[in-house]
N, C-alpha and C positions, 0 to 999 in steps of 0.2 A: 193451728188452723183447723177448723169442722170442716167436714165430712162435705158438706155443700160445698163449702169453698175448694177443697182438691179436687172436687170433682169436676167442677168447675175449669178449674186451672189445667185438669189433665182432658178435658172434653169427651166426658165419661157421664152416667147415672151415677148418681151414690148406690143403688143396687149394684153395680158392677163393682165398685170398693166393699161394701160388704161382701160379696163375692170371693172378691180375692183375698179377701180376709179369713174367708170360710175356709175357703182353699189352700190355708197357711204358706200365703205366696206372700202374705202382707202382715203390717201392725201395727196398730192405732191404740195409742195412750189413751184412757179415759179419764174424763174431768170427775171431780167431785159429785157431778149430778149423773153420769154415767155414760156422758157424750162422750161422741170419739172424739182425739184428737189428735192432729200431725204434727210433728218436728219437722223442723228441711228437712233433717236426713231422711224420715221417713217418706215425704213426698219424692223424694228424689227416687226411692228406692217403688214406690206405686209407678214413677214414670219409666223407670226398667222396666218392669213386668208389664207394664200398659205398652211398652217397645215390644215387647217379647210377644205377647200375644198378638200385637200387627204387624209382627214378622210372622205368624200364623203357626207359633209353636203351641202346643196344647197343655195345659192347666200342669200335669202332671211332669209332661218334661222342661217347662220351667221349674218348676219344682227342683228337680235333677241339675238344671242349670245354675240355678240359683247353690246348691247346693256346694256346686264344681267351683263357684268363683268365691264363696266364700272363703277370706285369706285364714282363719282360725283353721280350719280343716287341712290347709294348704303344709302345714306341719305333719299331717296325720299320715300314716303309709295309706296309699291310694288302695282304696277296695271295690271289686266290681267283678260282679259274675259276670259269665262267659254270656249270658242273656242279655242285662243292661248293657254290655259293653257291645254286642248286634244291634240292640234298639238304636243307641246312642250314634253308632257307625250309619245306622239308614236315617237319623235322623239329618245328620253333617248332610249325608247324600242330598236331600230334600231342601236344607238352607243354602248348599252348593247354588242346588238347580235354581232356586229363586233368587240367588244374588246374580246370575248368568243373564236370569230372564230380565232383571230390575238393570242393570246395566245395559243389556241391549235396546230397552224404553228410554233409559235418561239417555245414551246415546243418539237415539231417533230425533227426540225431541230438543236434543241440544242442538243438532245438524238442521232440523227446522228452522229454528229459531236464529240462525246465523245464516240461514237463507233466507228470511225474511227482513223487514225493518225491524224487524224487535229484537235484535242481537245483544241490546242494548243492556235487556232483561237479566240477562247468563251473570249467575255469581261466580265470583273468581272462588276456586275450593282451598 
């Protein structure tokens, strides 16, 4: 798939896919003519990072994340200074406090919506 069309599909600019491409968050096959192009697996793996960055983590600790779930590494003995591993500790802190906050809104508005006529709306999870 080109570069329009994922961008498309993940409701993005193609600036922002070259972006994260910049940013070796991403990777796009190029055609014979020198277009980018996506595999699924590759789109799937733009729609993590495009997840990751609207859970408001930063280019650089995606990066770090990205790094942690990859299973080839998951063989490797764990390496991590005493620094990355503060960074890493304040960052859990901060997707804590945001999954706390996104919970007490889907809660709100689930409790709304079951007090109104539109209960109807609520997906079963």
């Amino acid at each position: 798939m080109k570069i329009g069309d994922v961008a498309k599909e993940l409701g993005v600019q193609t600036r922002m896919l070259r972006y994260y491409e910049q940013q070796g968050l991403i990777n796009a096959s190029r055609s014979t003519n020198g277009y980018r192009e996506y595999s699924d697996e590759q789109i799937e793996h733009a729609r993590h990072v495009r997840a990751l960055i609207a859970a408001g983590l930063s280019t650089r600790m995606i990066k770090i994340v990205l790094s942690i779930e990859t299973p080839a590494t998951r063989d490797q003995p764990d390496v991590c200074n005493r620094a990355l591993a503060e960074e890493l500790a304040q960052e859990l802190r901060v997707v804590e406090n945001r999954i706390v906050c996104l919970e007490k809104s889907r809660d709100a508005v689930i409790d709304f919506l079951q007090r109104t006529n539109h209960a109807d709306l609520l997906t079963t999870r």
